[in-house]
C-alpha positions as CSV (number, residue, x, y, z in Angstrom):
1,X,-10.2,86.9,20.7
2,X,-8.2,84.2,22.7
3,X,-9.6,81.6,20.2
4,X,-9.0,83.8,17.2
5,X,-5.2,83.6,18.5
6,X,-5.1,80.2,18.9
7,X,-6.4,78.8,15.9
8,X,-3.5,81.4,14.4
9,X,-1.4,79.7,16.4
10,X,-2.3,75.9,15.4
11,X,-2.4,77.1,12.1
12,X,1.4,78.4,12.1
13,X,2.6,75.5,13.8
14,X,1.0,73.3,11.8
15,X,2.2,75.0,8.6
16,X,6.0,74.8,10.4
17,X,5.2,71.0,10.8
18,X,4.4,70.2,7.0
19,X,7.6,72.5,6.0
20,X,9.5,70.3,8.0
21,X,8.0,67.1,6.8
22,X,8.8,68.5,3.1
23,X,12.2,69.0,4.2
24,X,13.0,65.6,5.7
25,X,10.9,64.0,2.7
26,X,13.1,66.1,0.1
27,X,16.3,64.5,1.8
28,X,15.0,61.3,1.7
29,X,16.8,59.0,-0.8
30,X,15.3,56.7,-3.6
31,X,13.0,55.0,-4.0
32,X,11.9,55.8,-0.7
33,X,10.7,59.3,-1.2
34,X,8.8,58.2,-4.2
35,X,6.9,55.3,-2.6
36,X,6.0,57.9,0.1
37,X,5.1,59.9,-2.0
38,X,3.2,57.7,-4.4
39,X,1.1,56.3,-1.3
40,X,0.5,59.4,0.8
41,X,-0.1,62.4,-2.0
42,X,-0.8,60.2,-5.1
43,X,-3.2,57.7,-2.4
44,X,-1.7,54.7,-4.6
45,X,-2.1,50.9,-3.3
46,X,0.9,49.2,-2.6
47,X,-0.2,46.8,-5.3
48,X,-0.1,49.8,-8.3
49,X,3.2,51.2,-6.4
50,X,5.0,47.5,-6.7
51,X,3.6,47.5,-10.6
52,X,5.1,51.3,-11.3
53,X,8.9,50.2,-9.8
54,X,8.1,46.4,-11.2
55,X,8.2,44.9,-8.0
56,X,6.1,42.8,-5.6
57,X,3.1,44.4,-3.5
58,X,5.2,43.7,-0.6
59,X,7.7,45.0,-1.9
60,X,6.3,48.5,-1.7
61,X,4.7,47.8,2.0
62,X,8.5,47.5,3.5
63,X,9.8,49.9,1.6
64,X,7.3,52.7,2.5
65,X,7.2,51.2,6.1
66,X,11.3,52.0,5.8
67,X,10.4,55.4,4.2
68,X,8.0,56.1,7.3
69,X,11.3,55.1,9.7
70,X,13.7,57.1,7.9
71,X,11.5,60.2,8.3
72,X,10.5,59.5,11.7
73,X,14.1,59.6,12.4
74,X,14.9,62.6,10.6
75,X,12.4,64.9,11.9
76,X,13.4,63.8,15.7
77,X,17.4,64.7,14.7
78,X,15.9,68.4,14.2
């Protein structure tokens, strides 16, 4: 039963977690949130993200580094 309870547990918390990464990722300005999103959820290489915004491959490596910081920061403000 105790296990039962805890994976319940893990489960909501991690559930809470990803809301409030959708949250803070929602918030997130241009064209941050879409080079997050593009390399995380869409599993692009920074390579195909430069050539989608017409930019460098490095480029899209500081800007979702940046992304990465900006929602780092956001979810320890909460």
């Amino acid at each position: 039963m105790a296990e039962n309870e805890s994976g319940l547990e893990q489960k909501i918390s991690d559930r809470d977690s990803s809301f409030r990464i959708h949250l803070a990722l929602h918030a997130l300005e241009e064209p941050y949130r879409e080079v997050f999103e593009l390399r995380v959820f869409g599993e692009l290489s920074f390579r195909e993200i430069g050539t989608i915004f017409g930019k460098t491959e490095n480029w899209a490596r500081v800007t979702y580094h940046r992304a990465k910081l900006k929602l780092r920061e956001r979810m320890e403000q909460e």
